[in-house]
DSSP file (Angstrom, degrees, kcal/mol; ACC not computed):
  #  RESIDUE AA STRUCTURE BP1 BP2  ACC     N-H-->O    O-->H-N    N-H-->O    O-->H-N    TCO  KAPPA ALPHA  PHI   PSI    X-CA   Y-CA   Z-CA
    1    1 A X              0   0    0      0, 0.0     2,-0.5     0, 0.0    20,-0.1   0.000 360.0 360.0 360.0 107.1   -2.1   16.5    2.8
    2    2 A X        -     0   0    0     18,-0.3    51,-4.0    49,-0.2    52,-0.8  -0.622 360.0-156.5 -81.6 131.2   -0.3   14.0    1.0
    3    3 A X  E     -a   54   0A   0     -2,-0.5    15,-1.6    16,-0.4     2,-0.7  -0.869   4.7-151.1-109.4 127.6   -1.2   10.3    1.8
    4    4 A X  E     -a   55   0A   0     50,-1.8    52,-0.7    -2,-0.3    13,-0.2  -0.790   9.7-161.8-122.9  80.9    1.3    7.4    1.2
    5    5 A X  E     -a   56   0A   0     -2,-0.7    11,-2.1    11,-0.2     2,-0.3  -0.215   8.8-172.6 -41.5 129.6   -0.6    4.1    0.4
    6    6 A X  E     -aB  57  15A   0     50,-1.8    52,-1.9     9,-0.2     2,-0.6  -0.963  12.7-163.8-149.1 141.0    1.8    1.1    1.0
    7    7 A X  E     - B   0  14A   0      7,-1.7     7,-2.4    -2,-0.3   117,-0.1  -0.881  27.2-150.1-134.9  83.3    0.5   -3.0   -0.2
    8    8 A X        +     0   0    0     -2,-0.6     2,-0.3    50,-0.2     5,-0.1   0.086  25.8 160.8 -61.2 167.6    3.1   -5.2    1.8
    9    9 A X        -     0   0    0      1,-0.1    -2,-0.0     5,-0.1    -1,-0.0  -0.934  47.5 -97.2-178.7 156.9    4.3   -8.6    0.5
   10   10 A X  S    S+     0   0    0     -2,-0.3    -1,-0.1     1,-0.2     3,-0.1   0.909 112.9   6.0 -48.5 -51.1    6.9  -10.9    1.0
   11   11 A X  S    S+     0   0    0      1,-0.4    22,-2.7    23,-0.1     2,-0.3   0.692 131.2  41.7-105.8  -7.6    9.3  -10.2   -1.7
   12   12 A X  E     - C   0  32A   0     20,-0.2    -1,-0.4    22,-0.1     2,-0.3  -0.987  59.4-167.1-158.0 127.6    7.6   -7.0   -3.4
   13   13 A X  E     - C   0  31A   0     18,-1.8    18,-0.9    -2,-0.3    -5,-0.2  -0.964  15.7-141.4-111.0 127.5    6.2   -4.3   -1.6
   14   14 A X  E     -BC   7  30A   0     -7,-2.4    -7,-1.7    -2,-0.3     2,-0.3  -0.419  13.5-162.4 -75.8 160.4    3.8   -1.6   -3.7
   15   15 A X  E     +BC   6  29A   0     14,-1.6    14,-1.0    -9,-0.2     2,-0.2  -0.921  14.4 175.6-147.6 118.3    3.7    2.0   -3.2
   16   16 A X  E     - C   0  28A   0    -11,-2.1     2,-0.4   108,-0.4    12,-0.2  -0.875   8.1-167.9-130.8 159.2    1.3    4.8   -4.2
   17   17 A X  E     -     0   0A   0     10,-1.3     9,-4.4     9,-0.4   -13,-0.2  -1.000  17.5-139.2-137.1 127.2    1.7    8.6   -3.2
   18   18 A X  E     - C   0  25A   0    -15,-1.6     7,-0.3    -2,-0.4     9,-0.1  -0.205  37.1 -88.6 -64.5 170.6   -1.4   11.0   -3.7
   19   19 A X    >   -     0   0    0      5,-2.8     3,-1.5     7,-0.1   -16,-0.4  -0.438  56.7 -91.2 -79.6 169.7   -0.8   14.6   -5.1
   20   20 A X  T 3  S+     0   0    0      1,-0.2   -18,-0.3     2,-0.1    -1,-0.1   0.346 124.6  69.0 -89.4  23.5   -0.2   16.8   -2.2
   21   21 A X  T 3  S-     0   0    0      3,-0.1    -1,-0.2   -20,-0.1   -19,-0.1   0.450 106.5-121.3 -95.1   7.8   -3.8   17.8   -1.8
   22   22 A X  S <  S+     0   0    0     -3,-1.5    -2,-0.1     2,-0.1   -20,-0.1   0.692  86.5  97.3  88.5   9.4   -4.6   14.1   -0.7
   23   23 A X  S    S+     0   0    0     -4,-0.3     2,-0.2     1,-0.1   110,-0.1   0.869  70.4  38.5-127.6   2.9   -7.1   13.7   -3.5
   24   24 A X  S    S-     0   0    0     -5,-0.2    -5,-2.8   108,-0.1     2,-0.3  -0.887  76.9-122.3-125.1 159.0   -5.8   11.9   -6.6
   25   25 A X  E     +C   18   0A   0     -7,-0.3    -7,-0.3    -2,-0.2     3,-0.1  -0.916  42.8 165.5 -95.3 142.4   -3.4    9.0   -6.4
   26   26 A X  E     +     0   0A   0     -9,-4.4    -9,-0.4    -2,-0.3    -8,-0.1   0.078  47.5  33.0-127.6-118.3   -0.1   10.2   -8.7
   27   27 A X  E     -     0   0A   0    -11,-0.2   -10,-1.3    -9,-0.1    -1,-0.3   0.164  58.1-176.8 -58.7 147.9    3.1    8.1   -8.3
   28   28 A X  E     +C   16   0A   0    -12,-0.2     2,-0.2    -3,-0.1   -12,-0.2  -0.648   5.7 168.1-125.8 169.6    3.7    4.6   -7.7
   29   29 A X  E     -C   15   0A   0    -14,-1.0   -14,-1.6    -2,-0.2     2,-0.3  -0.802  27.9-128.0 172.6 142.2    6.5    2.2   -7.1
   30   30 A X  E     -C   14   0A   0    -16,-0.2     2,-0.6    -2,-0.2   -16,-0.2  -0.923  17.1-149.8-107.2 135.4    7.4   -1.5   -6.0
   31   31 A X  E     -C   13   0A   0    -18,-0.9   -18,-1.8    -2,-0.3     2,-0.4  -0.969  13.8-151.4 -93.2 103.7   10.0   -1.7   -3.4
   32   32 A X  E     +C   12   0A   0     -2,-0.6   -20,-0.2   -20,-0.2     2,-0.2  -0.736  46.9 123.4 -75.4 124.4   11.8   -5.2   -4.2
   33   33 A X        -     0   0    0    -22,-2.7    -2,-0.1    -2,-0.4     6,-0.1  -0.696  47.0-166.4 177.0 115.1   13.0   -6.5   -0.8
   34   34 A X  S    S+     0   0    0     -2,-0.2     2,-0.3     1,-0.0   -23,-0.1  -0.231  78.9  91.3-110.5  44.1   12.3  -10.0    1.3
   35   35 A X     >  -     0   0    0    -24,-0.1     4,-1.4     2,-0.0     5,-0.1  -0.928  63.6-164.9-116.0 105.4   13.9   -8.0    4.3
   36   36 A X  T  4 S+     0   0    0     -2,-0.3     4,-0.5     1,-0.2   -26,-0.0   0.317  86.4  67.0 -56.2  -2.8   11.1   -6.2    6.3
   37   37 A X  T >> S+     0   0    0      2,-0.1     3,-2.2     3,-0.1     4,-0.7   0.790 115.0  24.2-113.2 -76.2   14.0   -4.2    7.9
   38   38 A X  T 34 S+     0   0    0      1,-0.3    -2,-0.2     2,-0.2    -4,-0.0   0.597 108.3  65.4-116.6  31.5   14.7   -2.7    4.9
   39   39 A X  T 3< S+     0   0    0     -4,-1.4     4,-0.3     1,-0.2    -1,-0.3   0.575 103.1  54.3 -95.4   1.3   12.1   -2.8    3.1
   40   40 A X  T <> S+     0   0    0     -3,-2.2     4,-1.1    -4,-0.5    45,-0.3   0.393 107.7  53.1 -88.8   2.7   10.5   -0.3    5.9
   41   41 A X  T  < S+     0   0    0     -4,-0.7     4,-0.3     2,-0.2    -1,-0.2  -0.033 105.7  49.8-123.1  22.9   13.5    2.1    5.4
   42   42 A X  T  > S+     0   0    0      2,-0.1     4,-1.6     3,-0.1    -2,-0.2   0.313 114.6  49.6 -96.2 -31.1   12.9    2.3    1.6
   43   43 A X  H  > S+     0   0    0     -4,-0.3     4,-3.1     2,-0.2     3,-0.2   0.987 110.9  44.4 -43.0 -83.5    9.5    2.9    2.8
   44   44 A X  H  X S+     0   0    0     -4,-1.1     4,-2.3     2,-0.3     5,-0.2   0.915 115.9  51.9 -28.1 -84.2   10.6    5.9    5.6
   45   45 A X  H  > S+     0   0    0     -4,-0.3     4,-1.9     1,-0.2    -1,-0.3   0.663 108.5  48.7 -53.6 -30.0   12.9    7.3    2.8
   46   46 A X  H >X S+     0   0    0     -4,-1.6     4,-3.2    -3,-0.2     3,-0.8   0.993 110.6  50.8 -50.5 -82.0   10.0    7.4    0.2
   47   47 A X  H 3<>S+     0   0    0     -4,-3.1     5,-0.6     1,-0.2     3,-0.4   0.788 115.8  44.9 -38.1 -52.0    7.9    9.1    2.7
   48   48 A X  H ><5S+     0   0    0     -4,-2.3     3,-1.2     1,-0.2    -1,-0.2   0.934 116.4  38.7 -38.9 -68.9   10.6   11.6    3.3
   49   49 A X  H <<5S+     0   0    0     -4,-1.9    -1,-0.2    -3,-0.8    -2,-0.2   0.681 117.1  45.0 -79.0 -13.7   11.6   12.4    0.2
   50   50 A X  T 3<5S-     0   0    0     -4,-3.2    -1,-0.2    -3,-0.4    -2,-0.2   0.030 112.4-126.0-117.9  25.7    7.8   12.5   -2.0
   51   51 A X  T < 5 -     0   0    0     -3,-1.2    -3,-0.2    -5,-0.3   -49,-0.2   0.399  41.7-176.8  76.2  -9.9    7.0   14.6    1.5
   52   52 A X      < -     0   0    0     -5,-0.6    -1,-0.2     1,-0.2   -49,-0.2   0.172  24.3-161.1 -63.0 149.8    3.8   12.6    2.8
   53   53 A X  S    S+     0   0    0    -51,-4.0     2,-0.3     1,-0.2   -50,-0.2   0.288  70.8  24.9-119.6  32.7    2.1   13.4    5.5
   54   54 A X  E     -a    3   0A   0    -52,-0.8   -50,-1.8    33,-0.1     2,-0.4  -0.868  66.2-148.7-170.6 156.6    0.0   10.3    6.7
   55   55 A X  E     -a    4   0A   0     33,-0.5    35,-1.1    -2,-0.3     2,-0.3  -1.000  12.3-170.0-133.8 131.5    1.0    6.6    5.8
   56   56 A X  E     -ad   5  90A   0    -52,-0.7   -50,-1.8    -2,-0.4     2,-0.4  -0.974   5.4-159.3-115.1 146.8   -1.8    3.7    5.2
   57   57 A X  E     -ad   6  91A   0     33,-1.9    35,-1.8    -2,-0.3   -50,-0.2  -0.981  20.8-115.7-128.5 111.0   -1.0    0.3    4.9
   58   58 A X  E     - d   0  92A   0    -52,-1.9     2,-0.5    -2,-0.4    35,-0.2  -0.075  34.5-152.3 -45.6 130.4   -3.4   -2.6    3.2
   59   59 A X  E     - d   0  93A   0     33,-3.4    35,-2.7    32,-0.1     2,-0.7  -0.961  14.9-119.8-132.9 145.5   -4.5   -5.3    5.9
   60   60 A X        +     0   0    0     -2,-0.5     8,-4.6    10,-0.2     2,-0.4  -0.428  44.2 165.2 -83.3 111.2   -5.4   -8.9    5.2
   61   61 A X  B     -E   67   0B   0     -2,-0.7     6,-0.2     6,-0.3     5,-0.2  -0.938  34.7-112.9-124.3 143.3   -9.0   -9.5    6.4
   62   62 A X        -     0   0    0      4,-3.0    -1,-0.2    -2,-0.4     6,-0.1   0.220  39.6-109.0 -34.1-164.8  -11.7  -12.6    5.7
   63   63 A X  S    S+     0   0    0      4,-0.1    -1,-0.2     1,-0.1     3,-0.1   0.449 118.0  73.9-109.6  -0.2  -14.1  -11.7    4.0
   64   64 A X  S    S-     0   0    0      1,-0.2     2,-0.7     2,-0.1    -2,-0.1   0.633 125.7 -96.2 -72.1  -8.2  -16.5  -11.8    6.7
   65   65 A X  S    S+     0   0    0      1,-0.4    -1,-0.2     0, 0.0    30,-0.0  -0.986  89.4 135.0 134.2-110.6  -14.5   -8.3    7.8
   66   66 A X  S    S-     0   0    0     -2,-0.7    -4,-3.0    -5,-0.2    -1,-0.4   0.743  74.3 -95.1  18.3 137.1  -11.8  -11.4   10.8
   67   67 A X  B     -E   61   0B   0     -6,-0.2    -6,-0.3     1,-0.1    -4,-0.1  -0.380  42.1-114.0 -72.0 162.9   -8.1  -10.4   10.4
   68   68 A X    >   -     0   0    0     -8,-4.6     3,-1.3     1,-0.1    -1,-0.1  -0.306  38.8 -91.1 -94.4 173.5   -6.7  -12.8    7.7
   69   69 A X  T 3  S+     0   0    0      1,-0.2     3,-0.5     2,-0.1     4,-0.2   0.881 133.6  50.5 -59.4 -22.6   -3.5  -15.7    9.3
   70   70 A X  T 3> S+     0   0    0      1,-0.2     4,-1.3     2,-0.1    -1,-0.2   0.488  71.4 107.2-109.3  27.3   -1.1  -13.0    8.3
   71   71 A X  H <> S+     0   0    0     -3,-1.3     4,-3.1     2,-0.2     5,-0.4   0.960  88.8  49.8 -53.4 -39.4   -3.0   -9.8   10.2
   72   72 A X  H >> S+     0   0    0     -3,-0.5     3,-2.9     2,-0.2     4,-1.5   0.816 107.7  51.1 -72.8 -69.0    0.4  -10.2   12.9
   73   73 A X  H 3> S+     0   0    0      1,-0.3     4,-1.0     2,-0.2    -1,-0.2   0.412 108.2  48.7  39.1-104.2    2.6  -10.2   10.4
   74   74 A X  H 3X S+     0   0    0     -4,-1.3     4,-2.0     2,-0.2    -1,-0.3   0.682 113.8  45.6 -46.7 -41.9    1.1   -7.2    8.9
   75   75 A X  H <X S+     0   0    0     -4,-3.1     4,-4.0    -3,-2.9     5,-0.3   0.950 110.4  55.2 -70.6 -33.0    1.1   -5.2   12.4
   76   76 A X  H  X S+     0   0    0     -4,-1.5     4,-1.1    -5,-0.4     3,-0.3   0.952 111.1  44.6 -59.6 -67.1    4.6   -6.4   13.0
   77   77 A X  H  < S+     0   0    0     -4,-1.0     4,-0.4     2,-0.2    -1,-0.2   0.669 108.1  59.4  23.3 -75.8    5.4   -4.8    9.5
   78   78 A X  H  X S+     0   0    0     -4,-2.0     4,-1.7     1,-0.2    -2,-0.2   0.734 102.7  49.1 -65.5 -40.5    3.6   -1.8   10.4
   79   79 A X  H  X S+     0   0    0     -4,-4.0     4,-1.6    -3,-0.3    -2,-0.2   0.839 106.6  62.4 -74.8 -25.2    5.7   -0.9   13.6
   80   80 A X  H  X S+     0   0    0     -4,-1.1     4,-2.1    -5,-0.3     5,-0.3   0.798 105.3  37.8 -41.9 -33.9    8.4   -1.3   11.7
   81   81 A X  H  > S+     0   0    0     -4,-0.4     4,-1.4     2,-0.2     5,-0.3   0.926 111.0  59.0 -97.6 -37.7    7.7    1.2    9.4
   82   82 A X  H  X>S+     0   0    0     -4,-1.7     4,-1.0     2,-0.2     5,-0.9   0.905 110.7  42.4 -63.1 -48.1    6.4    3.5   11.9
   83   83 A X  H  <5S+     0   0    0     -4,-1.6    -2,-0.2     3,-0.2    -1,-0.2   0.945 117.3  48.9 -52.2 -49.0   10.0    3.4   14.0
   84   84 A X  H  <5S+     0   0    0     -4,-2.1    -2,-0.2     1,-0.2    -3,-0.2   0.996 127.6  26.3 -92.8 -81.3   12.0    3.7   10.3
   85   85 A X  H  <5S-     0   0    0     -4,-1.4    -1,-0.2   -45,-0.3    -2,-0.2   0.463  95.9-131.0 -71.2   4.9    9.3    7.2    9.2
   86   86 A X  T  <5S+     0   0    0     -4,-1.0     2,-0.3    -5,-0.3    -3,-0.2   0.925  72.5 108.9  60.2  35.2    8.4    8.5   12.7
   87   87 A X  S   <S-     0   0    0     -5,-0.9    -1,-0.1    -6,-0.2    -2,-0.1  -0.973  79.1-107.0-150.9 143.1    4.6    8.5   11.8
   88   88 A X        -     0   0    0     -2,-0.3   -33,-0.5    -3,-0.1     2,-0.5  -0.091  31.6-135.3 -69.4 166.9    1.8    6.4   12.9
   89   89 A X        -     0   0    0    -35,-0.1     2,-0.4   -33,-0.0   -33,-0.2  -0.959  17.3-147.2-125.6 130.1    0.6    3.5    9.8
   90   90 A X  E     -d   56   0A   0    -35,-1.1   -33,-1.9    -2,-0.5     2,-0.4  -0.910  15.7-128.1 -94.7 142.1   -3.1    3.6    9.8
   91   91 A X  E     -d   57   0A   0     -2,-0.4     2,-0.3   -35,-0.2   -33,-0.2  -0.867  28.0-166.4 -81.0 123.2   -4.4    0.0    8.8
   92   92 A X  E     -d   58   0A   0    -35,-1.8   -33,-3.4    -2,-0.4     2,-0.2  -0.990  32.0 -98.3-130.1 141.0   -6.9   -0.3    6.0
   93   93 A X  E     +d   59   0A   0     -2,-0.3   -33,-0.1   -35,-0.2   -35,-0.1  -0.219  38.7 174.2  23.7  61.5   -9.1   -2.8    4.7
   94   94 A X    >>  +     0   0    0    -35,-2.7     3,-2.6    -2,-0.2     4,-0.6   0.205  23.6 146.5-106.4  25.8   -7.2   -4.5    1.6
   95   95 A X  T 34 S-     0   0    0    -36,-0.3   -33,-0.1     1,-0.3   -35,-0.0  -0.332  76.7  -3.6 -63.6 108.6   -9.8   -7.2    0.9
   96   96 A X  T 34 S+     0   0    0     -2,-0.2    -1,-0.3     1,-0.0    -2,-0.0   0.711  96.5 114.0  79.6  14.4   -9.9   -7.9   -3.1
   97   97 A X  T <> S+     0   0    0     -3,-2.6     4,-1.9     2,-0.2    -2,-0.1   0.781  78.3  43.5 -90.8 -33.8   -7.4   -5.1   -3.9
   98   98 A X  H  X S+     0   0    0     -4,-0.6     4,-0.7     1,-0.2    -1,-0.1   0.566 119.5  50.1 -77.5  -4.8   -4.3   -8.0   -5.3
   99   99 A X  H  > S+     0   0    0      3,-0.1     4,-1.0     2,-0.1     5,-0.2   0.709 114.0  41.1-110.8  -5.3   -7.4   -9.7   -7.2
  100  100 A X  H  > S+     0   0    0      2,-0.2     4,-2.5     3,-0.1    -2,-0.2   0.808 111.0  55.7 -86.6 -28.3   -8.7   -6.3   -8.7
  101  101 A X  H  X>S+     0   0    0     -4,-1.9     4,-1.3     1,-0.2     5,-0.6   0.984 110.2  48.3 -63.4 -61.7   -5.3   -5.1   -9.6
  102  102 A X  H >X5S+     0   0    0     -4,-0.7     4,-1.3     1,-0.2     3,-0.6   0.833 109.3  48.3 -54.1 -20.6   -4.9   -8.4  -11.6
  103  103 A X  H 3X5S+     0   0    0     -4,-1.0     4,-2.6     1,-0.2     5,-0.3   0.920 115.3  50.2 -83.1 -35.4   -8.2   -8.2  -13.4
  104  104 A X  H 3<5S+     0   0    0     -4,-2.5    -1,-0.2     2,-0.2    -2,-0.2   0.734 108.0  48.2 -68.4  -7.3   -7.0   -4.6  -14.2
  105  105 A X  H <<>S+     0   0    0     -4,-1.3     5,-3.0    -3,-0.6     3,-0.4   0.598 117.1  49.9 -73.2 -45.9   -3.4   -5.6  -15.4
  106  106 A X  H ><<S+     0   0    0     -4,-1.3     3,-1.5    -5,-0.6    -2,-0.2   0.947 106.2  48.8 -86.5 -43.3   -5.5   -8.1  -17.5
  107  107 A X  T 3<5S+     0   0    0     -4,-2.6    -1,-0.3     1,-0.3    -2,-0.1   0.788 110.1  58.9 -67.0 -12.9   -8.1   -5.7  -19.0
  108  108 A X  T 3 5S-     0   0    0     -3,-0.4    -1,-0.3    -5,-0.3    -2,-0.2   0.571 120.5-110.5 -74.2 -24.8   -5.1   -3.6  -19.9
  109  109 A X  T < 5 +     0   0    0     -3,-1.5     2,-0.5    -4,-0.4    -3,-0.2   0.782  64.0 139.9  73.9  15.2   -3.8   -6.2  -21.7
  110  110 A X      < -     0   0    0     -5,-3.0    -1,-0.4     2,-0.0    -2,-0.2  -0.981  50.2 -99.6-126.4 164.8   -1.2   -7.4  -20.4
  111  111 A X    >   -     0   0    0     -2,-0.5     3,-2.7    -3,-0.1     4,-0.4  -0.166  27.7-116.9-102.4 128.1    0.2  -10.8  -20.0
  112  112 A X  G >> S+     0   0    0      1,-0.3     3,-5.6     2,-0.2     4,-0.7   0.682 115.6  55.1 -11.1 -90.5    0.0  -13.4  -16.5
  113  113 A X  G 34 S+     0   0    0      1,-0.3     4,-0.4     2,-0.1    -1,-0.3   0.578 107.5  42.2 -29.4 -38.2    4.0  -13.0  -16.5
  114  114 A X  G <> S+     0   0    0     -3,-2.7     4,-0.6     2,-0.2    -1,-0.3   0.560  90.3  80.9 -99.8   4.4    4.2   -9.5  -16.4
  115  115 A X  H <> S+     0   0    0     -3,-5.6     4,-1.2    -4,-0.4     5,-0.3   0.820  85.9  80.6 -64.0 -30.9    1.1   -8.7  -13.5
  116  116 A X  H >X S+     0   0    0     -4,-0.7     3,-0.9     2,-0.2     4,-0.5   0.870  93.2  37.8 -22.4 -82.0    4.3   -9.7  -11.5
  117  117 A X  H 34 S+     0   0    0     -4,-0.4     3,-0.3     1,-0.2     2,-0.2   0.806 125.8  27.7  -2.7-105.4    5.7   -6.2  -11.9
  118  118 A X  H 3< S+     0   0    0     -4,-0.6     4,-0.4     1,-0.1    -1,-0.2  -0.456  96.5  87.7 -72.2  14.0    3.0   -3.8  -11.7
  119  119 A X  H << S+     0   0    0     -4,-1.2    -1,-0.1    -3,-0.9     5,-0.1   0.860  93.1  44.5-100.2 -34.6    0.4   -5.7   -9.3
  120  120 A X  S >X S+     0   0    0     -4,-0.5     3,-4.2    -5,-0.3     4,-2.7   0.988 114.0  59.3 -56.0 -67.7    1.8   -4.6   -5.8
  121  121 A X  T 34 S+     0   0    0      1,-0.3     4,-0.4     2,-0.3     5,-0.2   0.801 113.0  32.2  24.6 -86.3    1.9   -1.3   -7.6
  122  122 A X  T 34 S+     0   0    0     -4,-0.4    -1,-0.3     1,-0.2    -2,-0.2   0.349 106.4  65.8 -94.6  18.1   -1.6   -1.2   -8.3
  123  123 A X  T <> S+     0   0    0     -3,-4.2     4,-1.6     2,-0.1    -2,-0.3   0.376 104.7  51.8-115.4 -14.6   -3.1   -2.9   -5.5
  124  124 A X  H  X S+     0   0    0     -4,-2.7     4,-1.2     2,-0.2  -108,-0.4   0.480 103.8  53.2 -90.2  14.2   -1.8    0.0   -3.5
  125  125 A X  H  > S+     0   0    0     -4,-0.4     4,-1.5     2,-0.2     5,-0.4   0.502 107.0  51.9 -86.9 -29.1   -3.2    2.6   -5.5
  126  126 A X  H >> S+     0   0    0      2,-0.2     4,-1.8    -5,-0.2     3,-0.7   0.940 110.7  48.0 -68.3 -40.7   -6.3    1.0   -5.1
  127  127 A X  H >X S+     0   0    0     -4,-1.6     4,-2.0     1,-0.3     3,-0.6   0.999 118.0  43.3 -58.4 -63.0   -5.6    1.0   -1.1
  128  128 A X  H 3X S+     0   0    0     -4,-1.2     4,-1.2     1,-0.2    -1,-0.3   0.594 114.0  50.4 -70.6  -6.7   -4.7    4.7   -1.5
  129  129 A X  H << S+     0   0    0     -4,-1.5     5,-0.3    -3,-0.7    -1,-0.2   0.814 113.1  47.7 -89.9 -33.5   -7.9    5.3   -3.9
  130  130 A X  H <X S+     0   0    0     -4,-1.8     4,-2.4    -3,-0.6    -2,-0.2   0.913 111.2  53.5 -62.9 -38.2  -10.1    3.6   -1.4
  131  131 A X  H  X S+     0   0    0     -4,-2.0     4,-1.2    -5,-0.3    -1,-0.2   0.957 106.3  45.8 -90.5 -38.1   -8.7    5.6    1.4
  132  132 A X  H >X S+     0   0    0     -4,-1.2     3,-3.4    -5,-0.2     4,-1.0   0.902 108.5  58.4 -65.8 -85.7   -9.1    8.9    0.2
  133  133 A X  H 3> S+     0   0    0      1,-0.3     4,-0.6    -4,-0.2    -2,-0.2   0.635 109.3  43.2  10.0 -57.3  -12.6    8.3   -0.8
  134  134 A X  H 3< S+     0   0    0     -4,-2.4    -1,-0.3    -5,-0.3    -2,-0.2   0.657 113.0  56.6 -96.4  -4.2  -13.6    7.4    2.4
  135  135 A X  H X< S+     0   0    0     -3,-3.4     3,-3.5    -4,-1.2    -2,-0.2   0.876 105.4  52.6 -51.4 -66.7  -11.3   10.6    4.0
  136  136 A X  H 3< S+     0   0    0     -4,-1.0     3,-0.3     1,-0.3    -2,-0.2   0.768 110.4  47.3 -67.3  -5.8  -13.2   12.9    1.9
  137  137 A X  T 3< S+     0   0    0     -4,-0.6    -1,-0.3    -5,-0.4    -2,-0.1   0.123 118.0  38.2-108.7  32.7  -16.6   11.5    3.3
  138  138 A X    <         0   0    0     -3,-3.5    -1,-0.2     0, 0.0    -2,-0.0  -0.647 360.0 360.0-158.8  93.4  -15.8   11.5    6.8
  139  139 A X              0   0    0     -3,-0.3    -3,-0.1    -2,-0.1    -4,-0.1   0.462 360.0 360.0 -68.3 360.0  -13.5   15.1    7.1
């Protein structure tokens, strides 16, 4: 079962896709786009075309576990993208996944200016690493 991790944002959405047994995360991608319209049909077409067959989506919560100010937003988002791929968006958890991507951009080596890039990118492989993990220990 291939699982399509997705880490919305205003101007740059990340995208991670699992292999198709659901249990490593393999390809990634930023959808550049401050249109929710079509940045859920770059979404849709992904899913389509790299085949996935369940879509989770990062959601902003406190860190006392309270939905963050942009949790409507994020649902709003999320029916979008469910109308554009025909498949339900499960909502997960993304609490401390855009400040772990950057310290992992930065232990890599590489420079403020360029976490830009690559941070959406790798804060949804972290959504999608998180989410399989906690699949495969509750089948």
């Amino acid at each position: 079962m291939r699982v399509m991790a997705i880490d919305y944002g205003d101007a740059r959405t990340g995208v991670a896709i699992s292999d198709a047994a659901g249990l490593l995360a393999g390809y990634t991608t930023v959808i550049q786009s401050r249109d929710p319209d079509r940045a859920a049909e770059e979404i849709a077409k992904l899913a389509r075309e790299r085949q996935a067959d369940e879509l989770v989506m990062g959601f902003p919560r406190n860190m006392d576990g309270t939905e963050g100010p942009r949790a409507e937003l994020y649902r709003a988002f999320a029916a979008l993208v469910e109308e554009s791929a025909g498949m339900p968006v499960r909502l997960w958890d993304e609490r401390r996944t855009t400040i772990e991507a950057h310290q992992i951009l930065h232990a890599s080596g590489k420079k403020m200016k360029a976490h830009k890039k690559n941070v959406d990118a790798v804060a949804a492989s972290l959504i999608l690493e998180g989410y399989l993990t906690w699949r495969a220990r509750n089948p």
